[in-house]
C-alpha positions as CSV (number, residue, x, y, z in Angstrom):
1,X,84.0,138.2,83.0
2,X,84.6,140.1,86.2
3,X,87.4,139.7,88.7
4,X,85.1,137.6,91.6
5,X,84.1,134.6,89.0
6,X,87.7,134.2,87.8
7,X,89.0,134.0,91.2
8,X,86.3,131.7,91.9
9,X,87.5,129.7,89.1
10,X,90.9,129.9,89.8
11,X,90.5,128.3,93.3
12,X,88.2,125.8,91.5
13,X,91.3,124.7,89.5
14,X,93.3,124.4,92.0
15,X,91.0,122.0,94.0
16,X,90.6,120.2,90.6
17,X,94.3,119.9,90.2
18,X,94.9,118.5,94.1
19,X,92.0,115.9,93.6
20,X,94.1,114.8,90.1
21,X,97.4,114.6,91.4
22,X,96.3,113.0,94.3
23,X,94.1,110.2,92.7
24,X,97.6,109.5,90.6
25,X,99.6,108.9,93.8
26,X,100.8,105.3,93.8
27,X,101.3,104.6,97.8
28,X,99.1,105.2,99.9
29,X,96.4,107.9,97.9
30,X,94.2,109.7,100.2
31,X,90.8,108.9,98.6
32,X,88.8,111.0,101.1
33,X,91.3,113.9,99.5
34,X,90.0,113.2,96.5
35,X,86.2,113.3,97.0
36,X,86.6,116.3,99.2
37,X,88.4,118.4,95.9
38,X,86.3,117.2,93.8
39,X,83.4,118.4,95.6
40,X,85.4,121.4,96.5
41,X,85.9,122.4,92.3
42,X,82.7,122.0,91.2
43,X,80.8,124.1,94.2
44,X,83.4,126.8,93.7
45,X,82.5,126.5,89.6
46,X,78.8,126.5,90.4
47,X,79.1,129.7,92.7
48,X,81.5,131.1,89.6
49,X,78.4,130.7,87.4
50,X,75.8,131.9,89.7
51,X,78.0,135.4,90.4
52,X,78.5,135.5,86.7
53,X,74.4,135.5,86.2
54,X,74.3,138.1,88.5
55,X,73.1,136.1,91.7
56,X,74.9,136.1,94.6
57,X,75.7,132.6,96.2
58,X,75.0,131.6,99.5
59,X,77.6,130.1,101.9
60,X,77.1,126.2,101.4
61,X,78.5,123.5,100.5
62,X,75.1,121.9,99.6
63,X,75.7,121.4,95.3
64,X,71.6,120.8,95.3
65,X,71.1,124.0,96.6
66,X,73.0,126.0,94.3
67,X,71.6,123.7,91.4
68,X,68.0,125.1,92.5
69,X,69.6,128.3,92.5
70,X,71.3,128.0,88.9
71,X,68.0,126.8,87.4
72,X,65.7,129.6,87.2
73,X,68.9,131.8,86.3
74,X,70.1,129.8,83.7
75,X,68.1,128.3,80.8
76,X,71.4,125.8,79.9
77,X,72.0,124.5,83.2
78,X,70.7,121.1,84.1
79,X,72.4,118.4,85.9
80,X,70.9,114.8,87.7
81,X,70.5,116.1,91.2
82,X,71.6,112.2,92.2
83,X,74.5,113.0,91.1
84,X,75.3,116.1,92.7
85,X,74.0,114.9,95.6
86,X,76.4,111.9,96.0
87,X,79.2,114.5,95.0
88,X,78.3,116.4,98.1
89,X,77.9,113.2,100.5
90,X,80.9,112.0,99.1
91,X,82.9,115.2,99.9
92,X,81.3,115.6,103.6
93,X,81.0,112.2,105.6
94,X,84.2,111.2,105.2
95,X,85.8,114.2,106.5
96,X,84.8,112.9,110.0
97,X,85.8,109.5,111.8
98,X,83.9,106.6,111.0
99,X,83.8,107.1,107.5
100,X,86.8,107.0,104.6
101,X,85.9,106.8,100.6
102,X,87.7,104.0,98.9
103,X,88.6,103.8,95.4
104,X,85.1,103.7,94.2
105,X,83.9,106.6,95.9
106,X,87.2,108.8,94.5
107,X,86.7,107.1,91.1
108,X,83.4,108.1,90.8
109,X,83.7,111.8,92.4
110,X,86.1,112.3,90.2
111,X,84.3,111.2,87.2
112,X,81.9,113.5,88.3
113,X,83.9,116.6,89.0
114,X,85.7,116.3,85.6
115,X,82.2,115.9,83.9
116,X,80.8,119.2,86.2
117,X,83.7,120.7,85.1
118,X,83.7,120.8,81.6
119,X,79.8,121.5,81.6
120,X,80.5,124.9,83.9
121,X,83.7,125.8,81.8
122,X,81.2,125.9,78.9
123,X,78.7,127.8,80.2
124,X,81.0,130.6,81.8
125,X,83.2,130.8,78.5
126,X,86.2,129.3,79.8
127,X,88.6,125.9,77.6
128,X,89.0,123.4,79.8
């Protein structure tokens, strides 16, 4: 594994780790924290696995685009593209007034995230 995935998955982890510790804070958790790391690690994971196939990634945020651009390179990957797609709603509208994710919305991106996670880990050869 060359040097660009593991930093890729190192700053993955450490969006992983922010959106846990912060969806454990008792007073007053920033949801719209969570939702945005969660995001955050598995676009970063994504883009790890893509570099690791030999593709370079583009610059976006978009989790559907880089699953169109996993699946012709990798035979293993598959993922509902609902679910990505609420991941990357989840992560972006509430980055902006108006909007703020409750618990449901951090529940389930972090459901998803941890999920993402593990599946990725896999298929680049890292424990999770």
């Amino acid at each position: 594994m060359n040097t660009t995935v593991k930093e890729w998955v190192a700053k993955a982890e450490a969006d992983y780790s922010t959106a846990i510790r912060e969806s454990k804070v008792a007073e007053a958790p920033n949801f719209d924290a969570v939702c945005f790391h969660a995001q955050q690690c598995v676009e970063k994971l994504m883009k790890a696995l893509l570099i690791h196939l030999g593709t370079v990634p583009p610059r976006t945020h978009d989790l559907t685009e880089l699953d169109r651009l996993l699946a012709p390179v990798s035979t293993q990957w598959s993922w509902p593209v609902q679910e990505l797609r609420f991941l990357s709603r989840a992560s972006v509208s509430v980055r902006y007034p108006g909007e703020s994710a409750d618990i449901q919305d951090a529940t389930e991106s972090l459901n998803l995230a941890i999920r993402l996670r593990e599946r990725l880990h896999a298929l680049l050869g890292f424990p999770t």
